[in-house]
Chimera marker file (.cmm) of the C-alpha trace (Angstrom):
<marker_set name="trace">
<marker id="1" x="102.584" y="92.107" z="71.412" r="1" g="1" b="0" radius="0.5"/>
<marker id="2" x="102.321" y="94.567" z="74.200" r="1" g="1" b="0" radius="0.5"/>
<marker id="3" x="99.649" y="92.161" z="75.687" r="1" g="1" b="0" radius="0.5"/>
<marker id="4" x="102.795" y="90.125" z="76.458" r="1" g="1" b="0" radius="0.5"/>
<marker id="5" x="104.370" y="92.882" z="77.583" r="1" g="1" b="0" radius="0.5"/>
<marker id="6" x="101.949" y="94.037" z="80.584" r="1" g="1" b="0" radius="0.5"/>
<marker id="7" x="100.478" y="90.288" z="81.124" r="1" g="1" b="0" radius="0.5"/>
<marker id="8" x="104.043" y="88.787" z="81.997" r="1" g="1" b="0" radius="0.5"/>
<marker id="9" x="104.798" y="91.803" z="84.570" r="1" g="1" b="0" radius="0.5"/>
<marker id="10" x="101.430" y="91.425" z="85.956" r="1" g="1" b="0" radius="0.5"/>
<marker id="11" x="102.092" y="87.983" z="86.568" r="1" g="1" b="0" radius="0.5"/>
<marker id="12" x="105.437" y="88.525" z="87.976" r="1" g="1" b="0" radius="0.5"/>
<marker id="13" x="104.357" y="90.887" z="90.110" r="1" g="1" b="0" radius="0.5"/>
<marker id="14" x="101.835" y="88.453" z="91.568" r="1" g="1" b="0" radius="0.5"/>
<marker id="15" x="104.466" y="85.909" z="92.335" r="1" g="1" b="0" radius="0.5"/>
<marker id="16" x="107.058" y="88.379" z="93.956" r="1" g="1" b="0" radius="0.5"/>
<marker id="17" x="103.823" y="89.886" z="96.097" r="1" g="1" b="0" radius="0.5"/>
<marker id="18" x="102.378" y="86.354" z="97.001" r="1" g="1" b="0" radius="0.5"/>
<marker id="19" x="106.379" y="84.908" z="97.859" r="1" g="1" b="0" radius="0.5"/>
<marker id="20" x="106.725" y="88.419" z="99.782" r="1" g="1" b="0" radius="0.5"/>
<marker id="21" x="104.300" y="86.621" z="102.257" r="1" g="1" b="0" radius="0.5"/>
<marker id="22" x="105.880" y="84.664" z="105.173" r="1" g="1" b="0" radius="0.5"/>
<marker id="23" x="103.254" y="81.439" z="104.010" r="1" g="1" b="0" radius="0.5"/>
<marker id="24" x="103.905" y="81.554" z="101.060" r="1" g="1" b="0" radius="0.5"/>
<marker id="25" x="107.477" y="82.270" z="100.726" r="1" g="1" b="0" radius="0.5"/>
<marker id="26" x="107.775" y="79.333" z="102.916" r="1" g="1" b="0" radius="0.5"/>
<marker id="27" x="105.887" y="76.854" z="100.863" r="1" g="1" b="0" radius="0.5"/>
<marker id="28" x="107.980" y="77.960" z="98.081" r="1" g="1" b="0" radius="0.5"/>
<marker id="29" x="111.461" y="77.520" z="99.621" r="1" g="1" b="0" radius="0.5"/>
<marker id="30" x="110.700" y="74.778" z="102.544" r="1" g="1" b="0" radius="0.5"/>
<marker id="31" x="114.190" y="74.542" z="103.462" r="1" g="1" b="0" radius="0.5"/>
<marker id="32" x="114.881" y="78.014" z="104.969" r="1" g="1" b="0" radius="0.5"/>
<marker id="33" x="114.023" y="78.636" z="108.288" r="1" g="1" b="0" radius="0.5"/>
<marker id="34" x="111.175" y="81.756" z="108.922" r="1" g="1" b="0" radius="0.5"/>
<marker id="35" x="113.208" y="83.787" z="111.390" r="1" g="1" b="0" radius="0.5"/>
<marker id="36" x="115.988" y="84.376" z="109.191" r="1" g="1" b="0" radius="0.5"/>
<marker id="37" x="117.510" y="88.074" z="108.798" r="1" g="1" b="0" radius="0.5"/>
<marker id="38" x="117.951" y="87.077" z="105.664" r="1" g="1" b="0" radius="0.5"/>
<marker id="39" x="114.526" y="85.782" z="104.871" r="1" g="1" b="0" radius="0.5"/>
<marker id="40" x="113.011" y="88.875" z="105.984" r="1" g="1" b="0" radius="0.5"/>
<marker id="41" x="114.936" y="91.237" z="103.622" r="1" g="1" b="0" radius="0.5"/>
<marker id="42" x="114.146" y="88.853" z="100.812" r="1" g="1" b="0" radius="0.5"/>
<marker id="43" x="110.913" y="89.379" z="101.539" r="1" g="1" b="0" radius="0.5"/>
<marker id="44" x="111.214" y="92.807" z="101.586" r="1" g="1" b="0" radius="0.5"/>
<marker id="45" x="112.924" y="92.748" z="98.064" r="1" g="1" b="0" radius="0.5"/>
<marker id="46" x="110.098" y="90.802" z="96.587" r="1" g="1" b="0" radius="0.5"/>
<marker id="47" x="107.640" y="93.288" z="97.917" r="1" g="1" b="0" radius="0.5"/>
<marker id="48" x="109.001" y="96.321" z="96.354" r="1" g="1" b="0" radius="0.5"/>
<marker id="49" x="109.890" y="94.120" z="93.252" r="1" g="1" b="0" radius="0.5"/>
<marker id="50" x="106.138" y="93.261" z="93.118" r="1" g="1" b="0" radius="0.5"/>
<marker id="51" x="105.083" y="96.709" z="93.540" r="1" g="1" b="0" radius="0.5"/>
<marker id="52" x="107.449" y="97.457" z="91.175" r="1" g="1" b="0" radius="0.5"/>
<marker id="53" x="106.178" y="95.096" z="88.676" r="1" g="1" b="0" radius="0.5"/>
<marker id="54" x="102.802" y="96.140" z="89.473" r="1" g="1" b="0" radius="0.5"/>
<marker id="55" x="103.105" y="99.683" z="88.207" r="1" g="1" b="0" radius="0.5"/>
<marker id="56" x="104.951" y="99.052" z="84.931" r="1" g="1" b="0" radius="0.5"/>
<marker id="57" x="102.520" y="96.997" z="83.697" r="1" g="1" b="0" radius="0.5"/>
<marker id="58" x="99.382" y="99.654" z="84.792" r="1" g="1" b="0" radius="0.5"/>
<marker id="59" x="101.625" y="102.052" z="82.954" r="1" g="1" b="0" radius="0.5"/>
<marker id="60" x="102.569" y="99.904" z="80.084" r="1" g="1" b="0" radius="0.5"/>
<marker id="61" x="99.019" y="99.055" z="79.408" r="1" g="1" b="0" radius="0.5"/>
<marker id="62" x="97.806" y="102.575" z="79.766" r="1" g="1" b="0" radius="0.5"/>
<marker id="63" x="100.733" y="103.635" z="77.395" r="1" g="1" b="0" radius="0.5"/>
<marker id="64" x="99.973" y="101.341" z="74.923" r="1" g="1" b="0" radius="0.5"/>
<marker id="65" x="96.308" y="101.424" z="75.120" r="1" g="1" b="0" radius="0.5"/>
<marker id="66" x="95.480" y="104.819" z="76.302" r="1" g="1" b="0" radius="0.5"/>
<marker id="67" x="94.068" y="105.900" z="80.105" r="1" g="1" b="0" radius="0.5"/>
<marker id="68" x="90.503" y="104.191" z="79.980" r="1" g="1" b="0" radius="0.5"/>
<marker id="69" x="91.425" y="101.045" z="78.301" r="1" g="1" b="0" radius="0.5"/>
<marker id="70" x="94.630" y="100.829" z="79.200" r="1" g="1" b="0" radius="0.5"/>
<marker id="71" x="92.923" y="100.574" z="83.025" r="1" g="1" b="0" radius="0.5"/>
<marker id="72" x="90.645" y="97.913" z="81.974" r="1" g="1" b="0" radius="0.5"/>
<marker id="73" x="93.383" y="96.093" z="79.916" r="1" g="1" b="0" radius="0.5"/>
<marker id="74" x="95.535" y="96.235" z="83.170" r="1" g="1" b="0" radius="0.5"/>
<marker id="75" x="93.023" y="94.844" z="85.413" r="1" g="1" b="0" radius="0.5"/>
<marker id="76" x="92.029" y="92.086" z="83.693" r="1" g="1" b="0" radius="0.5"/>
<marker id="77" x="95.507" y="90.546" z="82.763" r="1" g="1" b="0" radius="0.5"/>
<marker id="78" x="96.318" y="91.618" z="86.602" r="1" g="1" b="0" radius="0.5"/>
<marker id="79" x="93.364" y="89.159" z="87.865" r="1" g="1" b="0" radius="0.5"/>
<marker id="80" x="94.154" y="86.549" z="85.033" r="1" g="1" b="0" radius="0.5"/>
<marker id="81" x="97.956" y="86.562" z="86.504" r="1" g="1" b="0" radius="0.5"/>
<marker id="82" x="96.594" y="86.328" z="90.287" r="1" g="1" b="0" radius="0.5"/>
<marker id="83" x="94.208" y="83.695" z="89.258" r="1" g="1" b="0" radius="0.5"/>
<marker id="84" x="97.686" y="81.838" z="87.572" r="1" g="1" b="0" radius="0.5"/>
<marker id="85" x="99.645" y="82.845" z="90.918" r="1" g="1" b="0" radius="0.5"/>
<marker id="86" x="97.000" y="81.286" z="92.918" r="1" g="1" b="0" radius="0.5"/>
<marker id="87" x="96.973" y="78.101" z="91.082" r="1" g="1" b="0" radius="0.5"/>
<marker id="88" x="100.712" y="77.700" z="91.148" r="1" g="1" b="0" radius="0.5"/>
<marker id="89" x="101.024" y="78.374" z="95.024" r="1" g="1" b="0" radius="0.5"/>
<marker id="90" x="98.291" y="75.821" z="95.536" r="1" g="1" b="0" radius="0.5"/>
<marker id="91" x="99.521" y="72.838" z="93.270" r="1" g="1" b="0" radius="0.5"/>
<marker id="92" x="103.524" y="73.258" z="92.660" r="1" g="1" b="0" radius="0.5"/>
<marker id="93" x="104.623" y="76.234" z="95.214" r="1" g="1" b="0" radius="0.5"/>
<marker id="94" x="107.633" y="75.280" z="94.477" r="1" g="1" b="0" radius="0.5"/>
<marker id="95" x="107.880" y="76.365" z="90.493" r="1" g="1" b="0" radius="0.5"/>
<marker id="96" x="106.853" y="79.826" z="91.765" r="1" g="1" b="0" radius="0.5"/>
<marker id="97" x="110.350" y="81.628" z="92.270" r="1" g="1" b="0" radius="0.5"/>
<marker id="98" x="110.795" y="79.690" z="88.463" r="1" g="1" b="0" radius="0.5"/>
<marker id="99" x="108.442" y="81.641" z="86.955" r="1" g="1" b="0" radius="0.5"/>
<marker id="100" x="108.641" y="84.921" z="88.876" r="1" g="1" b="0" radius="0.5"/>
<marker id="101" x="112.364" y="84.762" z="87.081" r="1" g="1" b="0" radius="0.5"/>
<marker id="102" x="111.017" y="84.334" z="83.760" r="1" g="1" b="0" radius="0.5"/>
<marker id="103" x="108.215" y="86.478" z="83.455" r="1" g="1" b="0" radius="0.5"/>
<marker id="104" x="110.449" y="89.467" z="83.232" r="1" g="1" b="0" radius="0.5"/>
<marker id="105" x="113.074" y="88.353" z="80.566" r="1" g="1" b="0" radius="0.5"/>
<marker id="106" x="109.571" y="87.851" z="78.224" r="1" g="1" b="0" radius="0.5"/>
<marker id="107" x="108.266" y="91.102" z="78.841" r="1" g="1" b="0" radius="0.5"/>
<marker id="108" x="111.370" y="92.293" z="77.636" r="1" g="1" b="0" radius="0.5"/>
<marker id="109" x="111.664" y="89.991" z="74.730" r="1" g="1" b="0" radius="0.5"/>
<marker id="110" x="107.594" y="91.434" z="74.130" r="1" g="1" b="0" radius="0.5"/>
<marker id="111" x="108.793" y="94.439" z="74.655" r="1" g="1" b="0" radius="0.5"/>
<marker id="112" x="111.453" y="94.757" z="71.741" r="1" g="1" b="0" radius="0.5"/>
<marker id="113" x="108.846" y="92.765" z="69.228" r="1" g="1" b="0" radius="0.5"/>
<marker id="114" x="106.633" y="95.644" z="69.920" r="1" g="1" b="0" radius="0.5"/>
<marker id="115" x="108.628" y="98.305" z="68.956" r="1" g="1" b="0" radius="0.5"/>
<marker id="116" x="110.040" y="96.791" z="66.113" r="1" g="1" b="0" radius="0.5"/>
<marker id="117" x="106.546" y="96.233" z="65.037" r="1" g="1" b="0" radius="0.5"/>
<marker id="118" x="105.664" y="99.699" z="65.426" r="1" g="1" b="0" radius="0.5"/>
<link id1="1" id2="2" r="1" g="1" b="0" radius="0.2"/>
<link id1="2" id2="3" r="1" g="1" b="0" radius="0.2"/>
<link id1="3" id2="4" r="1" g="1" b="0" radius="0.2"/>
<link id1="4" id2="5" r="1" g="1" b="0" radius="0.2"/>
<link id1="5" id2="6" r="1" g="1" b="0" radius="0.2"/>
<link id1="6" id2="7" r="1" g="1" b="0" radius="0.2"/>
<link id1="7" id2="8" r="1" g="1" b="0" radius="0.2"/>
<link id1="8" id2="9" r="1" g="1" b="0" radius="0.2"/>
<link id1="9" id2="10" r="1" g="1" b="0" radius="0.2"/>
<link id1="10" id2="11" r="1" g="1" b="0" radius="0.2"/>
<link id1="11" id2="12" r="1" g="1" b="0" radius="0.2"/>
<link id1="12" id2="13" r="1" g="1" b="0" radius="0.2"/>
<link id1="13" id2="14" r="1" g="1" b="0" radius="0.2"/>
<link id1="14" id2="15" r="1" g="1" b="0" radius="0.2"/>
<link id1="15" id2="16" r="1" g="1" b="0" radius="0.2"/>
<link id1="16" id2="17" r="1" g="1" b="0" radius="0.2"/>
<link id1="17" id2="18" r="1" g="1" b="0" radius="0.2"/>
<link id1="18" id2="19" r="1" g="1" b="0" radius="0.2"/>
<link id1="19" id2="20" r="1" g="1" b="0" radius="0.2"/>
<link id1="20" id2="21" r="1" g="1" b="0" radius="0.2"/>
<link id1="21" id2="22" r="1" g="1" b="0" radius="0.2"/>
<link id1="22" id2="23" r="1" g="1" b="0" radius="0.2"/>
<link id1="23" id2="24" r="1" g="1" b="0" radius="0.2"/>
<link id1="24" id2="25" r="1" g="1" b="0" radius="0.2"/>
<link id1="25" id2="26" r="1" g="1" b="0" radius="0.2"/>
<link id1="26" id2="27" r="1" g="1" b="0" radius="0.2"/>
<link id1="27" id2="28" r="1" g="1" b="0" radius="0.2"/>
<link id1="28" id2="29" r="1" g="1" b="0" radius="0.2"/>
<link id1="29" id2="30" r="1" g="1" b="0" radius="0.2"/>
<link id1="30" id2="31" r="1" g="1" b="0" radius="0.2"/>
<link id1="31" id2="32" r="1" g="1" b="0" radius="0.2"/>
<link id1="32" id2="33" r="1" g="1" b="0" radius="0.2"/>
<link id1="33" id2="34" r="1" g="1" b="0" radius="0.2"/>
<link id1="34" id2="35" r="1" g="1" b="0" radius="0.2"/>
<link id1="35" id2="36" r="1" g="1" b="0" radius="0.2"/>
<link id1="36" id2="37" r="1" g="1" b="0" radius="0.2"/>
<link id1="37" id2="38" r="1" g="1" b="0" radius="0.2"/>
<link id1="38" id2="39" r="1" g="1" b="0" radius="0.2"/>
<link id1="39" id2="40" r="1" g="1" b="0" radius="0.2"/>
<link id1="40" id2="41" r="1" g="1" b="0" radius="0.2"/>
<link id1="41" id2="42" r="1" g="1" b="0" radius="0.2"/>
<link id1="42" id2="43" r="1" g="1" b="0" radius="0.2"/>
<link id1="43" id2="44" r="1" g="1" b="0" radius="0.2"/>
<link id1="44" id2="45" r="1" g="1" b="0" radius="0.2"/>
<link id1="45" id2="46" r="1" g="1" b="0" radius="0.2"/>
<link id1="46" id2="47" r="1" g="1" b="0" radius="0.2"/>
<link id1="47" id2="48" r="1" g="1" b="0" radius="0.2"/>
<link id1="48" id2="49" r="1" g="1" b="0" radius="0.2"/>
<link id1="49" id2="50" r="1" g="1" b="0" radius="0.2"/>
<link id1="50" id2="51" r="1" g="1" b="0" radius="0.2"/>
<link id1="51" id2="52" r="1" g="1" b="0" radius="0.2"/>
<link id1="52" id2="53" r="1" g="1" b="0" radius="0.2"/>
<link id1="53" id2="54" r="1" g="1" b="0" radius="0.2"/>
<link id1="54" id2="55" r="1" g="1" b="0" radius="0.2"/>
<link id1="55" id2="56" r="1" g="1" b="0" radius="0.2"/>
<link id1="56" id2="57" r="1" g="1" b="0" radius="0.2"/>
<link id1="57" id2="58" r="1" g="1" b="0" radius="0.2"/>
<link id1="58" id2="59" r="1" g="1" b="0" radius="0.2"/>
<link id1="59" id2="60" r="1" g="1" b="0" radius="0.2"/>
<link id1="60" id2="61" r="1" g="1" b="0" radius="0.2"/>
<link id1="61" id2="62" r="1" g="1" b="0" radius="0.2"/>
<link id1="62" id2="63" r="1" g="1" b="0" radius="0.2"/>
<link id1="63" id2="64" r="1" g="1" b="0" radius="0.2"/>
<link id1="64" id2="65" r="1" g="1" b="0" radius="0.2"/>
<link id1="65" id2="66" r="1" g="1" b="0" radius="0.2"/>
<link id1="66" id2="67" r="1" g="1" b="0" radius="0.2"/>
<link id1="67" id2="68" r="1" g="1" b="0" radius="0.2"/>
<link id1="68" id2="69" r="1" g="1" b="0" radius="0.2"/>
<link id1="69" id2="70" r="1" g="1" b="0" radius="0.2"/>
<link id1="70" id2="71" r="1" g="1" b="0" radius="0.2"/>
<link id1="71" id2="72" r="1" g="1" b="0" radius="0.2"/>
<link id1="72" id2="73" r="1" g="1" b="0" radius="0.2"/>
<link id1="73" id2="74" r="1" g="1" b="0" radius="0.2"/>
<link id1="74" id2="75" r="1" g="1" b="0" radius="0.2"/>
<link id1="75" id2="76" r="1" g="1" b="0" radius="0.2"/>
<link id1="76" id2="77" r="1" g="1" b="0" radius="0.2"/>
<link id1="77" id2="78" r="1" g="1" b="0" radius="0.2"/>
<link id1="78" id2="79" r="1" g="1" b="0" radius="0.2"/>
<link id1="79" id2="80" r="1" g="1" b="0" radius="0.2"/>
<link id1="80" id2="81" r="1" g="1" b="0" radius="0.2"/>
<link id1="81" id2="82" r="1" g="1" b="0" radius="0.2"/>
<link id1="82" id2="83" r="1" g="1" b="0" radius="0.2"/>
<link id1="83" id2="84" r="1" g="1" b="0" radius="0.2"/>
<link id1="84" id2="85" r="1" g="1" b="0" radius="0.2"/>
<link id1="85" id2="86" r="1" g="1" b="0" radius="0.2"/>
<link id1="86" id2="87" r="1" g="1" b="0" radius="0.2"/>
<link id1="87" id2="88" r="1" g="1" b="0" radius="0.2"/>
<link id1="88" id2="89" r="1" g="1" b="0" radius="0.2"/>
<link id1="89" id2="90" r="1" g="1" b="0" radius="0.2"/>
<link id1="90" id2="91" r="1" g="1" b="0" radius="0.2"/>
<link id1="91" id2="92" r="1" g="1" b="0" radius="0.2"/>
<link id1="92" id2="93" r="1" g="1" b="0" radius="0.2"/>
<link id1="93" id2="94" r="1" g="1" b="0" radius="0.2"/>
<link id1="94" id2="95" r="1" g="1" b="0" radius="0.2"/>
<link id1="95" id2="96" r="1" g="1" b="0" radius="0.2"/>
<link id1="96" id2="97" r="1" g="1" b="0" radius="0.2"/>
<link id1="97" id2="98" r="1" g="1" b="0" radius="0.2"/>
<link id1="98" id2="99" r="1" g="1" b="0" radius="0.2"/>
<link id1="99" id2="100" r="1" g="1" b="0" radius="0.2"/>
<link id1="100" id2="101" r="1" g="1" b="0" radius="0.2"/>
<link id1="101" id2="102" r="1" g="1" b="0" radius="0.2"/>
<link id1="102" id2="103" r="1" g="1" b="0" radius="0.2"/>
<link id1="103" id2="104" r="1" g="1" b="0" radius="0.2"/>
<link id1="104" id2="105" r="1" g="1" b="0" radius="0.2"/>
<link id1="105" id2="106" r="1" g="1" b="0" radius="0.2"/>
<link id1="106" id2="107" r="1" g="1" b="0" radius="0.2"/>
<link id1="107" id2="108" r="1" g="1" b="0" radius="0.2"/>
<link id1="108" id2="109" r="1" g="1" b="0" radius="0.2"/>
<link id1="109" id2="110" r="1" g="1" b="0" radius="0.2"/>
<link id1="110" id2="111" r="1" g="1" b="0" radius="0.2"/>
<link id1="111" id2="112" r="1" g="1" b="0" radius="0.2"/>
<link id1="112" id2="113" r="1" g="1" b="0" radius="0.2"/>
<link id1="113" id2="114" r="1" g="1" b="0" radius="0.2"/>
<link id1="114" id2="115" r="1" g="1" b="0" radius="0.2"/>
<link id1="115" id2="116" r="1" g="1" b="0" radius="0.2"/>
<link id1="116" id2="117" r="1" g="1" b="0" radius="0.2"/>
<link id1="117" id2="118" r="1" g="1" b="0" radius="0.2"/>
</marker_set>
């Protein structure tokens, strides 16, 4: 269960680093305007949100499967969510800030199955 756990933050922190970009948060949210104040501290958000995201799940998979696997463990699920991020900016952009909101409520939800399992 702690698969779920590190795999949903490594996706969501692959959507909040790929809508940190000005592209990409623009093909996401076509309505705003790119020289926005605004805009630019969302962006901002999202990038320390994604780095954020980033280290919890190096440091959940390292926790739950020790230093050297839990490396490995957190590579691959980090490329399998960038290869997931990738496909969702290129064919519905749109569903990104969607799923950037979800992935964290079901590593949470993984996260309580885990220890309850334990």
């Amino acid at each position: 269960m702690l698969t779920l756990v590190f795999l949903s933050l490594a996706f969501a922190a692959t959507n909040a680093l790929a809508l940190a970009m000005a592209a990409h948060h623009h093909a996401a949210f076509p309505r705003f305007p790119r020289a926005n104040p605004r805009i630019a501290r969302r962006r901002l958000v999202l990038r320390i949100a994604g780095w954020l995201f980033l280290a919890l799940a190096v440091l959940s998979a390292t926790l739950a499967h020790g230093l050297a696997l839990g490396l490995v463990w957190a590579l691959a699920a980090l490329s399998s969510a960038g290869l997931a991020t990738t496909l969702l900016l290129t064919y519905a952009p749109r569903t990104v800030p969607f799923f950037l909101c979800a992935a964290p409520p079901v590593a949470a939800v993984g996260w309580v199955f885990a220890a309850n399992a334990l």
